[in-house]
N, C-alpha and C positions, 0 to 999 in steps of 0.2 A: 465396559468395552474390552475386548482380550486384546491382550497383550503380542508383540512376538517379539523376538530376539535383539530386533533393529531399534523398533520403533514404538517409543512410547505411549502413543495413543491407539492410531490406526495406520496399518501396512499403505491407507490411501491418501498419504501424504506425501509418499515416496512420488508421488504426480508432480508435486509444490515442487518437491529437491531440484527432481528434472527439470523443470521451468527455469530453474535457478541454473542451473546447470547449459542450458539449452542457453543463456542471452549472455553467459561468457564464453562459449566458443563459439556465438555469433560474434561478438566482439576482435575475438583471437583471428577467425578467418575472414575478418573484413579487413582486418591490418594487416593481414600479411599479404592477402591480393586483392588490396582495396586499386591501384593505381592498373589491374587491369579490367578491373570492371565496369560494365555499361552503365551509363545513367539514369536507364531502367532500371535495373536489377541491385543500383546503389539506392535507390528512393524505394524500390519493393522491401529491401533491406527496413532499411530506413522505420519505415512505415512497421512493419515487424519487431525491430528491437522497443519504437515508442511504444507499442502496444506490451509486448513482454514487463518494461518496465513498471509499466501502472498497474498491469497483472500483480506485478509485483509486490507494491505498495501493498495493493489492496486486496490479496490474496495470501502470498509467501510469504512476506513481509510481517503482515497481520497476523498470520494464524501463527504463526513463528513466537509471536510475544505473548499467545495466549496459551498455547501448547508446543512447550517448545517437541520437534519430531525424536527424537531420540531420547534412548534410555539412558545411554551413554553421555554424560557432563562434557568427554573429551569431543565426542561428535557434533554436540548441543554450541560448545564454544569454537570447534571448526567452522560449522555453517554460519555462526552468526559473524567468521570472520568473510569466508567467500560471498555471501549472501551482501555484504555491505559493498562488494565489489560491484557485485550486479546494480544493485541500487546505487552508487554513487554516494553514500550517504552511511557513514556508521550506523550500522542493525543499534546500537543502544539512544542513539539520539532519538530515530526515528520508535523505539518502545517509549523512552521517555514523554515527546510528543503525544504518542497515541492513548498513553494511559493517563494524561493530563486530558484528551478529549471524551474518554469517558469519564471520568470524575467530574469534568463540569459541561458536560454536553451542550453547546453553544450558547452559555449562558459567559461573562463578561469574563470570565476566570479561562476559558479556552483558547489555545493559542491559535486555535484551526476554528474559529468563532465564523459564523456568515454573517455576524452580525455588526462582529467589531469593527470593522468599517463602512457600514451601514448608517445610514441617515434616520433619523424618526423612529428610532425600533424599528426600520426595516432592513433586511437582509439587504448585503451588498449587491451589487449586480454581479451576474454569473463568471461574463469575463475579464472584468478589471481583477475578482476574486479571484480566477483561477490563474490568470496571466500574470499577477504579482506575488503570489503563497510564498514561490522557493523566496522570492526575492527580500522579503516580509519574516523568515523565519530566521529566529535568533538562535544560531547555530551558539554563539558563547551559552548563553542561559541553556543550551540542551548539554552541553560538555558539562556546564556543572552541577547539573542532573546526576548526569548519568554519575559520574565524579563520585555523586554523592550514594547513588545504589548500587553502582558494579563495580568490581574489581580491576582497576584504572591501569593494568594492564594489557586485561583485553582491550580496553576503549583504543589506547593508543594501540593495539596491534588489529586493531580495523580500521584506524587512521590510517596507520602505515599502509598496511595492504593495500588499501584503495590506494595512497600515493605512491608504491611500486607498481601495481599494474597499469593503470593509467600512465606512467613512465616509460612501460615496458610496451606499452601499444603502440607510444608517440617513436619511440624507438626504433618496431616493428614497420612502424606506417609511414605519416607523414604529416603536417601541420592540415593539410586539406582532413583528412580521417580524422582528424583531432576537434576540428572544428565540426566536420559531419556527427561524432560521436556525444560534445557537448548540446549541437541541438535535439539530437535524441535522450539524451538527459533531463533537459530543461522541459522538453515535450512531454515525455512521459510523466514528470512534476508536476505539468498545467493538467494532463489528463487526469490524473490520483486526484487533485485540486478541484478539478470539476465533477468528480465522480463524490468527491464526500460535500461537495454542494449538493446536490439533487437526491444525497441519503438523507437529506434532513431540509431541503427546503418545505417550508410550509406546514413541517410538523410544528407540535406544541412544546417550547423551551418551557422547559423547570417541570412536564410531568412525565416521568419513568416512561411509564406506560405510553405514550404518546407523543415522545420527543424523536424519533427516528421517521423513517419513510422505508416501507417493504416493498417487496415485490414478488410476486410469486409463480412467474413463467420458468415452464421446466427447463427449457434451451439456456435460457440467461441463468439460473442457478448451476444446471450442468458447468455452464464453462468457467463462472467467475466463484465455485468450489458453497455455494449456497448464501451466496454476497446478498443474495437479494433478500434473504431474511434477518433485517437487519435490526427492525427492532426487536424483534426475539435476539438477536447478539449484546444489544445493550442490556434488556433487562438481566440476559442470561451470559453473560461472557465467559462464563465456565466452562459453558456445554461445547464442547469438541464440533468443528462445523459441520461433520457427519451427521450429526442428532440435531442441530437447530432445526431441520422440518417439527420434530415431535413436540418442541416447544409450543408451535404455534397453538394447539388449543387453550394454552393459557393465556393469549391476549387479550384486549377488546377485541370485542366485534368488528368487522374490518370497518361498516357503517362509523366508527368513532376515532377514528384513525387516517392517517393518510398509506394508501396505499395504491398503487399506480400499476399500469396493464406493462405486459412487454419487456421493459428493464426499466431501471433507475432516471435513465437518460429522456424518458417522456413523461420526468415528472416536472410537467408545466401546465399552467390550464388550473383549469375548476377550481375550487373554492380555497 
């Protein structure tokens, strides 16, 4: 993959930044004229930052841990301070997190498990899972992760930064914005939460090849950066999300596999 000046995989990342970019000065201009806005246009909001958020997770967020965009260490460790502002969530905790979900792909060892609270060997239900994750996740045990892999400066100056913006918004705003802004928080945690439900419901735990759920609608890979080809991301997490299409001929055959029409989100039903 060439190379340019900026960005060290692909110039089409610079999309992800923006995204990132795009849900803190939605933040900054809902604080500052959140108390003359309509309650249409505060719930249209609303409904916009949930969605950029879980974008986020499971797009910016993601491809961020896997590749990180930049050539540059100094721009690499910027983003992952602003980028933890957007999410709500230190960028290291949530790497931590996610590279403990591929190592044990919903097997009892993952902390993002469908199954760990699950009856009978069977997956939890959809919405107890996705409406309790944030609440369920052991931010101590992610701190002393990360502690233990990155540089315990940056950690705490993605701590920090989330706690001066959020200070500086409460500031800007008002305890009403404050409260609107953490249900867009928690919302977009239950959405991430039920979107990596439905990547793996009903796949087969403990085989490579057949522990994830793909998808392969061009609309839905366009928007969510090729999310839908997801077991070729677990077997392949190398491959920059550009190139997981080319993967796919190295799978099973889709017949030996779960794989679902549309998006991720109608994977319910059949066998």
């Amino acid at each position: 993959m060439k190379k340019n000046k900026l960005f060290n995989y692909s110039s089409k990342d610079a999309v992800l930044v923006l995204l990132s970019l795009l849900q803190v000065s939605l933040y900054v201009n809902l604080a500052i004229k959140f108390h003359q806005l309509s309650l249409i246009f505060v719930v249209s909001c609303g409904i916009l930052q949930t969605v950029l958020i879980c974008l986020n997770f499971q797009c910016v967020a993601h491809n961020f841990i896997h590749h990180p965009f930049f050539l540059s260490n100094w721009a690499n460790n910027g983003f992952s301070i602003f980028n933890s502002i957007s999410i709500g969530v230190p960028q290291y905790y949530y790497h931590m997190h996610h590279i403990n979900h591929h190592a044990f792909n919903n097997t009892p060892q993952d902390f993002s498990s469908i199954y760990l609270h699950g009856k009978n060997n069977r997956a939890e239900g959809i919405l107890s899972y996705s409406l309790l994750s944030y609440f369920r996740t052991d931010f101590s045990l992610l701190h002393q992760l990360a502690c233990e892999n990155f540089n315990k400066i940056m950690i705490y100056l993605q701590i920090s930064a989330i706690i001066v913006f959020f200070a500086l918004l409460f500031w800007m705003g008002s305890w009403k914005f404050m409260v609107f802004t953490a249900v867009c928080v928690y919302l977009g945690s239950f959405f991430a939460s039920f979107e990596n439900y439905v990547e793996h419901f009903k796949a087969h735990v403990g085989d490579r090849m057949r522990d994830s759920v793909s998808c392969y609608n061009r609309v839905y890979n366009l928007l969510t950066f090729n999310n839908g080809f997801h077991q070729e991301h677990h077997v392949y997490p190398n491959v920059h999300w550009t190139k997981l299409p080319s993967t796919n001929k190295k799978m099973l055959p889709d017949s030996q596999r779960r794989v679902v029409n549309y998006a991720h989100l109608f994977n319910f039903g059949g066998k």
